[in-house]
SERO-4910 file (N, C-alpha, C, O; in steps of 0.05 Angstrom, whole numbers):
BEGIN
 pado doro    nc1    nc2    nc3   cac1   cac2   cac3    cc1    cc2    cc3    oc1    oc2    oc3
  Unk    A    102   -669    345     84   -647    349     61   -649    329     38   -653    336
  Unk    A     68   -646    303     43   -649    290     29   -620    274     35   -596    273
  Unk    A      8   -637    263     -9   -612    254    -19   -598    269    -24   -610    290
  Unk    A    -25   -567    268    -48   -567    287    -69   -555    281    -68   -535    267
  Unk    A    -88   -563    290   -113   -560    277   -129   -535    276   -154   -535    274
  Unk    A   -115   -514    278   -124   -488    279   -101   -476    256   -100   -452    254
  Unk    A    -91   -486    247    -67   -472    231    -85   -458    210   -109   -465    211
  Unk    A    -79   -444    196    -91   -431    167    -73   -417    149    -67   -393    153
  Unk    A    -62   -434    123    -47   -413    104    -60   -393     89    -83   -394     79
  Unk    A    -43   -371     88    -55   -346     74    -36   -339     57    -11   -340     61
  Unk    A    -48   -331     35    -28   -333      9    -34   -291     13    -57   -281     16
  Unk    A    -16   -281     12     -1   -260     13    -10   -254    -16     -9   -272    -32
  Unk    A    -20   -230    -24    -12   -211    -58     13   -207    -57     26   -200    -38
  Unk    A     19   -213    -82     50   -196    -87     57   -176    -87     41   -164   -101
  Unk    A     75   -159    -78     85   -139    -83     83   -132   -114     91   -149   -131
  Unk    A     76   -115   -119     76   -102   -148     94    -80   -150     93    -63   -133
  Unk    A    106    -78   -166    122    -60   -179    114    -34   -176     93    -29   -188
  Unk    A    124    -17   -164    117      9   -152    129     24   -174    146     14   -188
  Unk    A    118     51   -180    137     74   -197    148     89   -177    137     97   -156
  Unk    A    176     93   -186    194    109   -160    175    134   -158    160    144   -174
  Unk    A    181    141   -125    169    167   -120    189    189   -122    210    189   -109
  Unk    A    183    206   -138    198    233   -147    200    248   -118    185    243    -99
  Unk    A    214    262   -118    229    285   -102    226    310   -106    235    322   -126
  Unk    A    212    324    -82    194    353    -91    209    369    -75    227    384    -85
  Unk    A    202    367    -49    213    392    -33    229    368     -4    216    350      7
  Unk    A    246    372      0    250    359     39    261    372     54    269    395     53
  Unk    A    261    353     73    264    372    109    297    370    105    310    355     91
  Unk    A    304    388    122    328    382    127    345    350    140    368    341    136
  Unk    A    326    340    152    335    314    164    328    302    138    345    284    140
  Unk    A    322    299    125    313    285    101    342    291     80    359    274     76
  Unk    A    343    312     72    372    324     62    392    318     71    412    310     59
  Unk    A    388    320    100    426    305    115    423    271    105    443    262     94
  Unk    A    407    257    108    407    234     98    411    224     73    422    202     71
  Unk    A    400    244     42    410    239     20    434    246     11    444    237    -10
  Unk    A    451    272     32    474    275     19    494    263     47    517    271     52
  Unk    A    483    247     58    506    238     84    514    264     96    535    271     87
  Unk    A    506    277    111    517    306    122    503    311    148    480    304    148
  Unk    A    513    320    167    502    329    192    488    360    184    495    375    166
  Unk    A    462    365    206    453    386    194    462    418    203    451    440    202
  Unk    A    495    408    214    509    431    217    519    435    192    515    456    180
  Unk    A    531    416    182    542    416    154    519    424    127    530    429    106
  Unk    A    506    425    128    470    432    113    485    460    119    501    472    105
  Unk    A    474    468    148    465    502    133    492    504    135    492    522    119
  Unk    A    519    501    142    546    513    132    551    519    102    562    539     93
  Unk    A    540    497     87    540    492     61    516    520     54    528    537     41
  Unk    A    503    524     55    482    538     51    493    566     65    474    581     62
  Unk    A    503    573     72    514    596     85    537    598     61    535    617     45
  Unk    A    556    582     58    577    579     42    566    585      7    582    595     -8
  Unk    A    541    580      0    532    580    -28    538    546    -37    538    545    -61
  Unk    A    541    531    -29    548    509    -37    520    490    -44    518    469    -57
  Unk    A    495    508    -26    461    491    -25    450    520    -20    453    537     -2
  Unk    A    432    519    -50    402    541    -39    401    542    -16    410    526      1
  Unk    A    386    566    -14    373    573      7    346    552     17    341    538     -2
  Unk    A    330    545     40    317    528     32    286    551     35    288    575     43
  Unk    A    265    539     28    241    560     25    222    549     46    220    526     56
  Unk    A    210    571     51    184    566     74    156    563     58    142    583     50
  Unk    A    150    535     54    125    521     55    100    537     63    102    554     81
  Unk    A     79    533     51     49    538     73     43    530    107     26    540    123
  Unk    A     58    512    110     58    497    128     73    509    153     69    504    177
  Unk    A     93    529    140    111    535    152    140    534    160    156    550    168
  Unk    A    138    505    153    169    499    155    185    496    127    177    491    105
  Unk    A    205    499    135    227    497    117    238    476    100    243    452    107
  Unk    A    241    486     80    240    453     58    270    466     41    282    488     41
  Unk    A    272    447     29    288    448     13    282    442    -20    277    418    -20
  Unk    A    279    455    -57    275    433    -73    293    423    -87    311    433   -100
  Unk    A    288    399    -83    308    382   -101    321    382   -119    345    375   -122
  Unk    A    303    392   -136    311    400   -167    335    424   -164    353    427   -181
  Unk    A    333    438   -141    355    463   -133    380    448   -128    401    446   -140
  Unk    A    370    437   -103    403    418    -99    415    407   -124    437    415   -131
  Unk    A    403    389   -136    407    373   -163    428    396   -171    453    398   -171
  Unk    A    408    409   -176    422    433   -204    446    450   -191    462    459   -207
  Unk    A    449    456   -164    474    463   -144    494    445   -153    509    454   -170
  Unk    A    498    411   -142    510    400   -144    531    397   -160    556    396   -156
  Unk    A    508    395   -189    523    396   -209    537    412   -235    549    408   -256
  Unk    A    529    429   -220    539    464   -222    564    468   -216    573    490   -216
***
């Protein structure tokens, strides 16, 4: 087969070292995913006192903050 004469290498930038992104407020689907939980199990837990309440955003929807769960958890 051969060369072919249209080929062109491109040298890629490296990935650079990112600073982790901190954790402010999330969705509930975002929450069932960091604590492994269905989001029946979310508000059961939250009904139960086991997770804040979660708060309504400007936006409107419902968030949860992190720093709350954190501090639930390990409570």
């Amino acid at each position: 087969m051969g060369h072919h004469p249209r080929a062109t290498i491109i040298n890629l930038p490296q990935q650079s070292e990112a600073a982790p992104r901190l954790i402010g407020y999330v969705s509930i689907s975002t929450l069932c995913e960091l604590l492994d939980a269905s989001e029946a199990t979310i508000r059961d837990w939250v009904k139960l006192g086991y997770l804040p309440r979660p708060r309504r955003i400007p936006s409107g929807t419902l968030r949860w903050k992190w720093a709350e769960i954190e501090k639930k958890l390990d409570g």
